[in-house]
C-alpha positions as protocol buffer text, in pm:
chain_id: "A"
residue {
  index: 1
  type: UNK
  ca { x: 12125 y: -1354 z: 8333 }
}
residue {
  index: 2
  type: UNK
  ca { x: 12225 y: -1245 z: 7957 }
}
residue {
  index: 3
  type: UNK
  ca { x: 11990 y: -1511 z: 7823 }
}
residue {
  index: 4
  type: UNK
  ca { x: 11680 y: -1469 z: 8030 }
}
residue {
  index: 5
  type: UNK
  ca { x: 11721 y: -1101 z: 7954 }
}
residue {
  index: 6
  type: UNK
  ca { x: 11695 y: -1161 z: 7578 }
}
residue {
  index: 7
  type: UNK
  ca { x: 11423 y: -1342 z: 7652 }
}
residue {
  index: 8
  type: UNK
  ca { x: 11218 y: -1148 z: 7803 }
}
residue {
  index: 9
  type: UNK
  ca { x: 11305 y: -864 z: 7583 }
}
residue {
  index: 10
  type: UNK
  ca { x: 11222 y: -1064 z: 7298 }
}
residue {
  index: 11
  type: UNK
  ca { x: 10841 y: -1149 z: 7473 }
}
residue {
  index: 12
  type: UNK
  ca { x: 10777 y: -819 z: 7500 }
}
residue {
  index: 13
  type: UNK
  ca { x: 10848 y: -681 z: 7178 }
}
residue {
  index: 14
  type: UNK
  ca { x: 10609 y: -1027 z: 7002 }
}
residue {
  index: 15
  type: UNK
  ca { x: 10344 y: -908 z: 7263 }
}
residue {
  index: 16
  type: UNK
  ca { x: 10360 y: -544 z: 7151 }
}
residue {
  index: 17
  type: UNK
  ca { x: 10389 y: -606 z: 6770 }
}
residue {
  index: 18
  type: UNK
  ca { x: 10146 y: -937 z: 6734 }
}
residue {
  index: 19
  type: UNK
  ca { x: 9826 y: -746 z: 6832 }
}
residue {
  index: 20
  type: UNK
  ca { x: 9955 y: -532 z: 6579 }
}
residue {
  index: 21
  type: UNK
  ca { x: 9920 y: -726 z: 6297 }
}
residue {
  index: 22
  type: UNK
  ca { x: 9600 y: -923 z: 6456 }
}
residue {
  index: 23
  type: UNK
  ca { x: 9360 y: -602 z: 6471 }
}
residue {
  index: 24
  type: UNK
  ca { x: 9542 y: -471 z: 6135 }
}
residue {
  index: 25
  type: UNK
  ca { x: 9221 y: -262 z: 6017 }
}
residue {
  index: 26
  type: UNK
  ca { x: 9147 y: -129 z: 6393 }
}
residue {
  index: 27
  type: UNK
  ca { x: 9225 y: 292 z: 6497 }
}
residue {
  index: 28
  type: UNK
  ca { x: 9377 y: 283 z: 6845 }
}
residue {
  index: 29
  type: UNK
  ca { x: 9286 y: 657 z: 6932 }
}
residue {
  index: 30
  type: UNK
  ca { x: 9467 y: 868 z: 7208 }
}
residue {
  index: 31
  type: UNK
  ca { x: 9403 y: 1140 z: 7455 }
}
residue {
  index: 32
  type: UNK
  ca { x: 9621 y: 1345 z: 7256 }
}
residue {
  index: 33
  type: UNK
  ca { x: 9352 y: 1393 z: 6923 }
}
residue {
  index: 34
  type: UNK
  ca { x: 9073 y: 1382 z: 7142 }
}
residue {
  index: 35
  type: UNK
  ca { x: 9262 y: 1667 z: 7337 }
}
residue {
  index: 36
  type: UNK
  ca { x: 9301 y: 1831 z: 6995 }
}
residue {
  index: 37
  type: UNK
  ca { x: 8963 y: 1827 z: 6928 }
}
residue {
  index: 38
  type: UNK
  ca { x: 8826 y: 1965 z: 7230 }
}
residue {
  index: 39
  type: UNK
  ca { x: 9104 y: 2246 z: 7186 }
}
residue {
  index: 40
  type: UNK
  ca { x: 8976 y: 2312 z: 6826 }
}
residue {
  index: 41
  type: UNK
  ca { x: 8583 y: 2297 z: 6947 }
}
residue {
  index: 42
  type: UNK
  ca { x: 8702 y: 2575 z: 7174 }
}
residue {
  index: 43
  type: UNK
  ca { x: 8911 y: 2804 z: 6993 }
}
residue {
  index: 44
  type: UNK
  ca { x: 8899 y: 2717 z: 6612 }
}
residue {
  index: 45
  type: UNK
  ca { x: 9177 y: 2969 z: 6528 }
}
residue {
  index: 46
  type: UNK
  ca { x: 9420 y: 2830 z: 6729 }
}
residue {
  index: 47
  type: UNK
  ca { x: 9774 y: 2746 z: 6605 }
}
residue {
  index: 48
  type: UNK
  ca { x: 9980 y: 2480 z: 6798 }
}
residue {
  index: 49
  type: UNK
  ca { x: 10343 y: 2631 z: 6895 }
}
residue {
  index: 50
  type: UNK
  ca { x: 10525 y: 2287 z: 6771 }
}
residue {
  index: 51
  type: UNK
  ca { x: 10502 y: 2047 z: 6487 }
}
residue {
  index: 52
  type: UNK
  ca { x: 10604 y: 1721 z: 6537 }
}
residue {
  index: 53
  type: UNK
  ca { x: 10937 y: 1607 z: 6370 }
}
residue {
  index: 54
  type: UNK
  ca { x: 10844 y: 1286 z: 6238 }
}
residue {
  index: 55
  type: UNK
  ca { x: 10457 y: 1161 z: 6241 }
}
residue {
  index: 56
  type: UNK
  ca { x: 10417 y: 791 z: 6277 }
}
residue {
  index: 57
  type: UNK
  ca { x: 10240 y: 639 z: 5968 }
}
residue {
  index: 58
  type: UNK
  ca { x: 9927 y: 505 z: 6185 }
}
residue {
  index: 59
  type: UNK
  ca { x: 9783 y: 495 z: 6471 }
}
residue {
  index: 60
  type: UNK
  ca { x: 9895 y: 160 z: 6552 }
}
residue {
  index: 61
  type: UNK
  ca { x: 10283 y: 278 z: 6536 }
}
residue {
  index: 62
  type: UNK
  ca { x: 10230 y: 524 z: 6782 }
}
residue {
  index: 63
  type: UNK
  ca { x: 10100 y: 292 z: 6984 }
}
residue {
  index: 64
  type: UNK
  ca { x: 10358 y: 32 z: 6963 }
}
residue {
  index: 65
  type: UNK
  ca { x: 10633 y: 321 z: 7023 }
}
residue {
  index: 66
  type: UNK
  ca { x: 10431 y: 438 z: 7383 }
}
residue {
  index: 67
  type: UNK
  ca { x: 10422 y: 48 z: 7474 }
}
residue {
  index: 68
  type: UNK
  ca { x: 10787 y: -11 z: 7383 }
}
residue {
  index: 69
  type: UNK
  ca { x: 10876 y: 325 z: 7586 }
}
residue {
  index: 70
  type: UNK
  ca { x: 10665 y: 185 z: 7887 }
}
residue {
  index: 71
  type: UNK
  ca { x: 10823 y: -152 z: 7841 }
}
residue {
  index: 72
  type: UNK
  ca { x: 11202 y: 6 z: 7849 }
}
residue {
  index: 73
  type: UNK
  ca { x: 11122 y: 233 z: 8130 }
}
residue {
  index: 74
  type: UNK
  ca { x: 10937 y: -48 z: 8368 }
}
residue {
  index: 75
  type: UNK
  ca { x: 11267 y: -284 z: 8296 }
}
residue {
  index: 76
  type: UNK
  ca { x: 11518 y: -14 z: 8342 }
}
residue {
  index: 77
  type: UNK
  ca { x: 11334 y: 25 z: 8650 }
}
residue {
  index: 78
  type: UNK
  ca { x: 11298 y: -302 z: 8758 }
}
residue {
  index: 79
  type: UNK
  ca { x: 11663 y: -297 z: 8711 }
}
residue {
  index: 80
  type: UNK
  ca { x: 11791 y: -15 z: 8887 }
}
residue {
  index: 81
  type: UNK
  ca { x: 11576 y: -148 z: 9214 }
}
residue {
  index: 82
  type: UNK
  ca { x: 11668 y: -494 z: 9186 }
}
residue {
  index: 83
  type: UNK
  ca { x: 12031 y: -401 z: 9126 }
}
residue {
  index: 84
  type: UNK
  ca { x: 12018 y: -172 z: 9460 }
}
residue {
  index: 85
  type: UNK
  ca { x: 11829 y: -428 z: 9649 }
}
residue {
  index: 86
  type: UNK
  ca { x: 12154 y: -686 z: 9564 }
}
residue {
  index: 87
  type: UNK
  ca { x: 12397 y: -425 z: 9657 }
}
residue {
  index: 88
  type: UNK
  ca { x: 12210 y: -391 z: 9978 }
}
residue {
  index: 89
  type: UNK
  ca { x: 12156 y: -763 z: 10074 }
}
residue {
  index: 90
  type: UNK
  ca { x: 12551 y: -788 z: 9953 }
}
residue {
  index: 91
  type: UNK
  ca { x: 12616 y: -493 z: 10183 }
}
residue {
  index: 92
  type: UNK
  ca { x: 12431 y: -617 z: 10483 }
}
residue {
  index: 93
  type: UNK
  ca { x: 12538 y: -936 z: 10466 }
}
residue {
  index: 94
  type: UNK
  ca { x: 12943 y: -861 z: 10485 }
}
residue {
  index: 95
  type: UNK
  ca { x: 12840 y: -624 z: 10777 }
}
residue {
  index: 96
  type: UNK
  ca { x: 12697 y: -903 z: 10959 }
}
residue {
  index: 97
  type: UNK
  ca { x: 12973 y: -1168 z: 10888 }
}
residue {
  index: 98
  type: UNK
  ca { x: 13238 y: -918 z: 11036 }
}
């Protein structure tokens, strides 16, 4: 397993960063500013209660950050079932040899 595992890992990140630097000039928008927007259409003197500790440098950051997050949180996933689906086989299967 630990070398399939980097593997994969290692796909995922070139799949996430390569588009990246492929569509270099390109503005990958979110829901967020266009949330913003409509929020500012409706009430222009409205002050947001937070400020954001760090703000990515583009666009393109933030969106590499949400797909890495998604990535991490579908493995760790994909873990945690697979990893109770063994223990289960493993658990059914000594119940049955007895």
């Amino acid at each position: 397993m630990g070398k399939s595992w980097i593997i994969i890992v290692l796909l995922v990140v070139t799949l996430t960063v390569v588009p990246l630097f492929i569509n270099q000039g390109s503005e990958f928008a979110g829901a967020d500013g266009l949330a913003e927007e409509a929020i500012i259409e409706i009430n222009p003197d409205y002050q947001p209660w937070f400020a954001p500790l760090w703000e990515p440098p583009g666009g393109e950051t933030e969106s590499l950050l949400f797909a890495l997050q998604a990535a991490l949180g579908a493995g760790f996933l994909g873990y945690y079932v697979g990893l109770k689906r063994g223990r289960t086989k493993t658990e059914t299967g000594i119940m049955q040899s007895k």
